[in-house]
C-alpha positions in Angstrom: 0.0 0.0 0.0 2.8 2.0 1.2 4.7 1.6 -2.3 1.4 2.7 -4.4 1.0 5.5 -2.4 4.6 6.6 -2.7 4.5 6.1 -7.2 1.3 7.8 -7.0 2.6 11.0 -5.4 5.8 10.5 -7.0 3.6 10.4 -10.7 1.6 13.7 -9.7 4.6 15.1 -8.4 6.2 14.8 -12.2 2.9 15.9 -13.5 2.9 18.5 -11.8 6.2 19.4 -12.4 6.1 19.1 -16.7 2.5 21.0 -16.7 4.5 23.7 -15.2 7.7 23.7 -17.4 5.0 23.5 -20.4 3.6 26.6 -18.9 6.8 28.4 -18.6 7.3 27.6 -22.3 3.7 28.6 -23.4 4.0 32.1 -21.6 7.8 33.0 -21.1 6.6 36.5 -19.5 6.3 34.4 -16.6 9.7 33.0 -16.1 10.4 36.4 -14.9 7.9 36.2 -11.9 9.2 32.7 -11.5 12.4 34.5 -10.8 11.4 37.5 -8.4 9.6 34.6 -6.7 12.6 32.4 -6.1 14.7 35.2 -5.0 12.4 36.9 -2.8 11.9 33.4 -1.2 15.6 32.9 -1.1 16.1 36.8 0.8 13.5 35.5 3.6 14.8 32.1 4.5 18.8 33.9 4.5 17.0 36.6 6.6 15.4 34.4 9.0 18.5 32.1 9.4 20.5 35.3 10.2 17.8 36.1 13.1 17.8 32.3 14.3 21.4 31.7 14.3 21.6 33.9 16.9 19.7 32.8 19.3 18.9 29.1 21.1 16.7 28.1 17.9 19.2 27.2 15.5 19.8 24.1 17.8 16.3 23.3 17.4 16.2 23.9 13.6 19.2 21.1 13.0 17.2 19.0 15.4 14.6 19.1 13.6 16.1 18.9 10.3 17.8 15.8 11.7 14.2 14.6 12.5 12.9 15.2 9.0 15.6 13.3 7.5 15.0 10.6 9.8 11.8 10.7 8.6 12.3 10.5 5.1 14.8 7.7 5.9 12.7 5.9 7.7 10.0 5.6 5.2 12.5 5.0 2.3 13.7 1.6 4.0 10.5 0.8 4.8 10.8 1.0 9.1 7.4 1.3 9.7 7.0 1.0 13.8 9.9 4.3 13.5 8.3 5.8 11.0 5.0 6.0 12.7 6.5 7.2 15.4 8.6 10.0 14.3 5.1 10.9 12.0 3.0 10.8 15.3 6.0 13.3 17.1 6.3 15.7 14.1 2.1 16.1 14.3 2.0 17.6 17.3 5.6 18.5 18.1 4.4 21.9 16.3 2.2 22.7 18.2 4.7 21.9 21.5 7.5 24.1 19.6 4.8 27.2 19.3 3.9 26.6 23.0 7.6 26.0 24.0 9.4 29.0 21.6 6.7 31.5 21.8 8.8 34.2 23.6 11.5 33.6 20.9 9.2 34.0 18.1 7.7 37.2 19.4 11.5 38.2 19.8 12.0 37.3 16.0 8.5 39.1 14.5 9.3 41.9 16.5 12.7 42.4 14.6 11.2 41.4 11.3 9.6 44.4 12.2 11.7 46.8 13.2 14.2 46.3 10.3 
């Protein structure tokens, strides 16, 4: 079930992803917002890393980037008792980082704000 699920996303993923290039060839006019898009998304995550490397999070963030991969790894080979459980954590570890972090986010909004 597992594998079926995994070709199926993995087909509309590539769907997805040659509807788009045939797009970009169709109307080239919007490989330029394609562009500003990329590099405006590329300005906030250097940005935010900048803010968080300064402070307690970026331990967090490679924690949970280790998790993630974990993740990913974990459903690649097929280790499904881990898998479930590092799904299971990642659902409502959010809402546990908001709860846990929420004076360092405010800290971080307030100087997305004041810059």
């Amino acid at each position: 079930m597992k594998n079926t699920l995994f070709a199926a996303t993995l087909e509309f993923t590539t769907q997805d992803i040659v509807n788009y290039l045939e797009m970009l060839r169709n109307n080239p006019i919007n490989i330029i917002t394609l562009i500003i898009d990329i590099t405006i998304v590329l300005f906030l995550a250097v940005k935010l890393i900048q803010i968080v490397k300064k402070t307690r999070a970026w331990q967090l963030i490679k924690g949970i980037a280790f998790l993630i991969i974990a993740t990913i790894l974990s459903s690649i080979l097929e280790l499904h008792i881990l898998n479930y459980i590092l799904t299971s954590f990642m659902t409502y570890g959010v809402i546990f980082l908001i709860i846990i972090f929420q004076p360092e986010l405010r800290r971080a909004l307030e100087q997305l704000r004041n810059k």
